[in-house]
N, C-alpha and C positions, 0 to 999 in steps of 0.2 A: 504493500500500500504506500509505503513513507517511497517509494521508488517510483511509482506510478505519478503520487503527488506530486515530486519535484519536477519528471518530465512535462508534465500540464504547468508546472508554475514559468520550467523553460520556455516550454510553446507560447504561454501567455505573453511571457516578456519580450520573448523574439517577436512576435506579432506584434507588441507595441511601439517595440522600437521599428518596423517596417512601417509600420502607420504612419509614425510621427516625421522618417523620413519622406513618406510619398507626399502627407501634406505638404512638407516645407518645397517640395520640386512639384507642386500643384500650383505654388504660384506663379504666375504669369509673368513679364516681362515689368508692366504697368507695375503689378502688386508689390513686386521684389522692390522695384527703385523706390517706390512709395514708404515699405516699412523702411527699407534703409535711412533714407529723408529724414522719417519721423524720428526714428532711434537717435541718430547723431543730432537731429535740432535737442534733442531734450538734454545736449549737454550744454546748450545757450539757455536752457527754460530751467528744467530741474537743477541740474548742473549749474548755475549762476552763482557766483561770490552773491552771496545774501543781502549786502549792507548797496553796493552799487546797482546789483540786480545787472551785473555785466560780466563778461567770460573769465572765466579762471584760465593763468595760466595754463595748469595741470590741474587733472584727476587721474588720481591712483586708488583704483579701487581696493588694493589690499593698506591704503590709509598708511601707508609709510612715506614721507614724506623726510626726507636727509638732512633738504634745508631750509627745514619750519615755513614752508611756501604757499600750503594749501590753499590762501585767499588771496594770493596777488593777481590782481587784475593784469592782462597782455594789451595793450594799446592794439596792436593788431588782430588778434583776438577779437578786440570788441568790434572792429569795423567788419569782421567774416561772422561777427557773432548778429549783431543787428540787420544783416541781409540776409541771413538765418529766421527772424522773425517774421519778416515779411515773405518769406516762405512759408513758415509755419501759418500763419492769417490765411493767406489763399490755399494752403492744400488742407484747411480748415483743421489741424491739428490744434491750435486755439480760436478764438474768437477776435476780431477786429476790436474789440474793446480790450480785450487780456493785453493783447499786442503793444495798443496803443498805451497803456499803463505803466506795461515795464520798460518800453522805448522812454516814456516821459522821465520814469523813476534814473534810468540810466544818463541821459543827457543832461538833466540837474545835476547827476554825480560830474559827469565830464565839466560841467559849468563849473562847479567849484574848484577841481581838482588842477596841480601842480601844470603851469604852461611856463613855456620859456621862449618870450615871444610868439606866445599862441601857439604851440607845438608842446604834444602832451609827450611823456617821457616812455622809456620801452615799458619800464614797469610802474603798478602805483601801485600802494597798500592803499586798505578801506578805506583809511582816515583821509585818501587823497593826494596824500605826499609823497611824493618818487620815492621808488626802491633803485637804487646805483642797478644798472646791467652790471656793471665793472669798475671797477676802481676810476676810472672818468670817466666814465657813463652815466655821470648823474646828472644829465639836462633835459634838452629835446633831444628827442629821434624823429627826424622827418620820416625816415622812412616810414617807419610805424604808423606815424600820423598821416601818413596819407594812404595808408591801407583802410585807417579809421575813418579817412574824410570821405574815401570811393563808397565806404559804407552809411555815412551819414547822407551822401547826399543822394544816393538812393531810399533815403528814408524820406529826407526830403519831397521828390519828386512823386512818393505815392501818397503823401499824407497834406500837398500842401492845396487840392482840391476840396477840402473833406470839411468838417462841422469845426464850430468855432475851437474846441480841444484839439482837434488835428492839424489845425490851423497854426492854433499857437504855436504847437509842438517844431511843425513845419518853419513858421518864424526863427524860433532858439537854435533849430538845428543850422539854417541860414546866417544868424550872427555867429556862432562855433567856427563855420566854415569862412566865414568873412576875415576872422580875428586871428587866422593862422596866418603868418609873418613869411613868406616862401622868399621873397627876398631878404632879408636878413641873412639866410642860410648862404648865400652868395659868400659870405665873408669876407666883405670889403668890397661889392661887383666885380668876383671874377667872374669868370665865366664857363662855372662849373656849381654844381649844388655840395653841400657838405653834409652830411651823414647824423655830424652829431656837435651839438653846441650848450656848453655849461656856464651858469653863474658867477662857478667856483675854479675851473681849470679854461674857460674858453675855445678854443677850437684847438687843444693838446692832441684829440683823438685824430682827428685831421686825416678823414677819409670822406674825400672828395668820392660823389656819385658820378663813376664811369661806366659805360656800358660794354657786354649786353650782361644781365644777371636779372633776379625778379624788380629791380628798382625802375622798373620805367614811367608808372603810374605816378612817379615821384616828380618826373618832368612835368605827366600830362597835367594831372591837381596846380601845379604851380605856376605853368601858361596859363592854365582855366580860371586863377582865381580872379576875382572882379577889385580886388582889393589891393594885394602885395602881389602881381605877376614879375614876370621873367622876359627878358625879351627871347625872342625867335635863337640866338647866337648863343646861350645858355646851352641850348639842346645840342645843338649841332656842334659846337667847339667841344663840350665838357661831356653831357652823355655821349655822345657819336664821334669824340676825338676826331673831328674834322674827316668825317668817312674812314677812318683804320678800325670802325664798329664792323667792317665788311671781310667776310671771307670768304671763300668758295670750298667746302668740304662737301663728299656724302658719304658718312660713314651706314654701314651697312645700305646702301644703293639711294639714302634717304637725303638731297640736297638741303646742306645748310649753308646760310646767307648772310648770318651774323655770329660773330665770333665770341663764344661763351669765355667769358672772363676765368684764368687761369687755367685751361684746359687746352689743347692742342690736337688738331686732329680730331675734337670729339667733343662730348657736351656736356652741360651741367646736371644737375640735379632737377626733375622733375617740376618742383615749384616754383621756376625761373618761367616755365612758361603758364604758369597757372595765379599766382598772386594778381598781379599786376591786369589780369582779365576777367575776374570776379564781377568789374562792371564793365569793364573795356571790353567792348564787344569785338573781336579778332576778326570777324567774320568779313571779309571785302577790305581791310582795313590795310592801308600801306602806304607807306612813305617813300621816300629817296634811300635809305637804304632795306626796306623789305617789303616782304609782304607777311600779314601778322599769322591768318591763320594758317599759310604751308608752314611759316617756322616752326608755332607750336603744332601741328597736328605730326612734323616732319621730325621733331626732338623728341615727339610720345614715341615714334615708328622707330628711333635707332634705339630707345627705350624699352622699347618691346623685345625689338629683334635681339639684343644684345641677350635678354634675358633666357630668350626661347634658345638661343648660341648657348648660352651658360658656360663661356671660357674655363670659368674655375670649378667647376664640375660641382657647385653648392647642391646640397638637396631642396628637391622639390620646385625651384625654377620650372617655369615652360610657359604654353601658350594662357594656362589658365592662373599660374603664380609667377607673376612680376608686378615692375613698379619699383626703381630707385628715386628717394628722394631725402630730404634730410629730415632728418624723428630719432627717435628714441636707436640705441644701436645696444649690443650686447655689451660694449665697454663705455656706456656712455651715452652721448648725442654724437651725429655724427652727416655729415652733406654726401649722403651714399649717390652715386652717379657711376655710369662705366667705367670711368676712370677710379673710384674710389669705392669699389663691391667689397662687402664686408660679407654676405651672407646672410643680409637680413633684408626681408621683403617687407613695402609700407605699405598699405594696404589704399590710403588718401593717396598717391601716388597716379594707380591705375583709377582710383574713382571720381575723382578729379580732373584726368583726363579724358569723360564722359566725352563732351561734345565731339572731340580731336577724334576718338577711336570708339565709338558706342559697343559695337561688336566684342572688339577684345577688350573692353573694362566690363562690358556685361557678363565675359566669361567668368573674368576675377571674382565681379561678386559673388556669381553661381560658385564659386567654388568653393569664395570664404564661407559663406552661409549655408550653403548644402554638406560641404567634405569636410573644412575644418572645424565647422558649428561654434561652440564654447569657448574651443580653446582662443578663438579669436573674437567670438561675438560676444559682447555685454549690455549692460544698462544703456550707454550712450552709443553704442553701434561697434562699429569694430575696433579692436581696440590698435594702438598708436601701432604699433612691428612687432615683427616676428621673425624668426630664423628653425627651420627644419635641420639642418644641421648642427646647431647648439643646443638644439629642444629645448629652443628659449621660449616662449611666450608669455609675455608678462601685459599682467591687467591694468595698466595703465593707458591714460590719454594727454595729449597735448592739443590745446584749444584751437591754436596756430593751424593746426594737421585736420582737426575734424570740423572747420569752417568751411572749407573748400569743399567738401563733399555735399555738403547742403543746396550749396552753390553753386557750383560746376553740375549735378545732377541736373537744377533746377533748371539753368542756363540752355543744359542740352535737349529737356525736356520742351519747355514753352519759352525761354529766352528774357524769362523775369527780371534778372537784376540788369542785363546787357540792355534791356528796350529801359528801364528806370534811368538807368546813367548816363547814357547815349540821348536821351531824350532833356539833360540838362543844357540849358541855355549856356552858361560857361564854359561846358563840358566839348559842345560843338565850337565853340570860339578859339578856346585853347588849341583844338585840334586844326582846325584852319590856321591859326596863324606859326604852329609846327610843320605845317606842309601838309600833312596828314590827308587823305581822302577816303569816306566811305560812304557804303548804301546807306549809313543811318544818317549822316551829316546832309544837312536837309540846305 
């Protein structure tokens, strides 16, 4: 009998675990990108540092945290985390009123909080006040700050039609965006942007924005403001080093046209071609030295292919697990790229490059969420990397890493946050007066 029982308790559980498999691969194409969407938004909703009601850094769901971090707000974070709500309002995950509360509640925090010449710093604690990135890194971060503005002023553009609250909201978010100083960052009008500027040490750090890398939205935000712009000669001397932004590569048979900063023969990291496009719609878009979206869809493809190659013979690589980009590493943090393969796969890497490669990032997800389930899936969606050959997977996120997925889904989906930003009056000015040409510049 005790023999008979346990083979019925077998049968049972193997039949439930078949079930529970064929449901999860009974969802549809729609169904999958949708739970994915929702999961990773609720690290902007659930997930939110409490007191700003804006992105955390990190979440580490086994709650070990090294360097007492848990609540520090990411500047850039919060601009991938607020185009994250307005995601979440239209794919009705909340409601147009929850939306508009915690947007309100967050933008009162950024109103108060540490500017240095209207340029908010990489990190803030609750109370507001910079946290140092680094020993002088404790001022502005443009860059940061205009991953925040690409996101404010997509919040802008959807709220500034709406009832006399959304209005307002729209207003405050319009002054934030006015009161950010992008000349200043010139440092003296050269004619180059600078990276980082302090109270306390001044421009010590003295890292002039050069291209190509994810900084380019850094230009576009700073032609576009209505307030502190940039002349035309900023771009073109300092980001585009007077055209030596140009190279002619194709690594694995994929033509690349701009030359990824420190790399040779080959490309960066993933999120070079993904930050900087979150509103910046690639789509038709090009200037004098490119064209936007063969570059990125062209830097997913040597991305891919390198991985589906697998030079270094890592496990588990191929058509259904890649995606180098910089996240979480086994030793660390780390700018993983072809040239810099460690053996750990990001998962925001290929989901992020939704629009570029629909097909082969749909594979990725099918994989995380059907093959490796758990070990990669959590509360907030999938978690930051992983490596099959270290049998590493660790339950951690970075806010930085699961914005973009929100994002870039949404973008490739119905083109949500690209028609909000592109539809900004400054947004098209700037662009015109960088040379720039697209379908959406009216």
């Amino acid at each position: 009998m005790k023999l008979l029982y346990t083979l019925s308790l077998l049968i049972v559980l193997a039949t439930s675990c078949q079930a529970q498999t064929a449901k999860k691969k009974k969802l549809s194409d729609d169904q999958l990108l949708t739970l994915v969407e929702k999961q990773t938004f609720n690290y902007f909703w659930d997930g939110a540092e409490p007191i700003s009601g804006l992105a955390r850094e990190r979440f580490h769901s086994d709650n070990v945290y090294r360097e007492n971090d848990k609540d520090v707000i990411a500047t850039g974070a919060v601009g991938f985390g607020v185009m994250s709500i307005l995601v979440g309002i239209e794919r009705k995950f909340i409601t147009r009123a929850q939306g508009l509360e915690r947007l309100q509640k967050g933008v009162d925090f950024l109103e108060k909080a540490d500017r240095f010449h209207g340029v908010w710093p990489h990190w803030i604690y609750p109370s507001g006040k910079v946290k140092p990135f680094s020993k002088f890194d404790d001022g502005g971060d443009l860059v940061e700050t205009a991953y925040l503005a690409q996101g404010l002023l997509c919040v802008r553009e959807y709220f500034k039609n709406g009832n006399a609250q959304e209005k307002a909201l729209a207003a405050k978010v319009d002054q934030l965006w006015k009161g950010i100083d992008w000349s200043w960052y010139r440092n003296g009008d050269k004619n180059v942007l600078y990276w980082h500027w302090s109270p306390n040490v001044g421009w010590k750090m003295n890292f002039a924005l050069e291209g190509y890398n994810e900084c380019l939205i850094t230009y576009i935000m700073a032609a576009a403001s209505p307030t502190h712009t940039i002349p035309a000669e900023v771009y073109h001397e300092g980001w585009a080093r007077n055209g030596k932004i140009n190279t002619n590569i194709s690594p694995y048979g994929h033509p690349i046209k701009l030359a990824h900063n420190g790399e040779k023969n080959s490309v960066g990291p993933l999120f070079w071609s993904q930050y900087s496009y979150l509103g910046l719609d690639p789509r038709g878009l090009k200037d004098r030295y490119a064209d936007y979206w063969a570059e990125g869809r062209n830097h997913t493809l040597v991305n891919y292919d390198y991985c589906v190659a697998n030079p270094k013979k890592f496990k588990g690589y191929g058509p259904n697990s890649w995606g180098l980009t910089a996240s979480y590493s086994v030793t660390g943090y780390s700018g993983h790229s072809p040239t810099n393969d460690l053996g750990v796969i990001t998962p925001t890497a290929a989901l992020s490059s939704y629009p570029y490669t629909p097909k082969e990032s749909m594979k990725m997800i099918r994989h995380l969420y059907e093959d490796l389930g758990d070990k990669v899936w959590g509360e907030f969606g999938f978690y930051d990397a992983y490596s099959e050959t270290a049998n590493w997977f660790p339950k951690r996120y970075l806010g930085i890493d699961q914005g973009p997925i929100v994002v870039m889904i949404e973008n490739g989906r119905t083109g949500l946050l690209w028609k909000l930003f592109m539809g900004a009056p400054e947004v098209q000015t700037g662009l015109k007066k960088l040379g720039f040409t697209s379908p959406a510049i009216k």
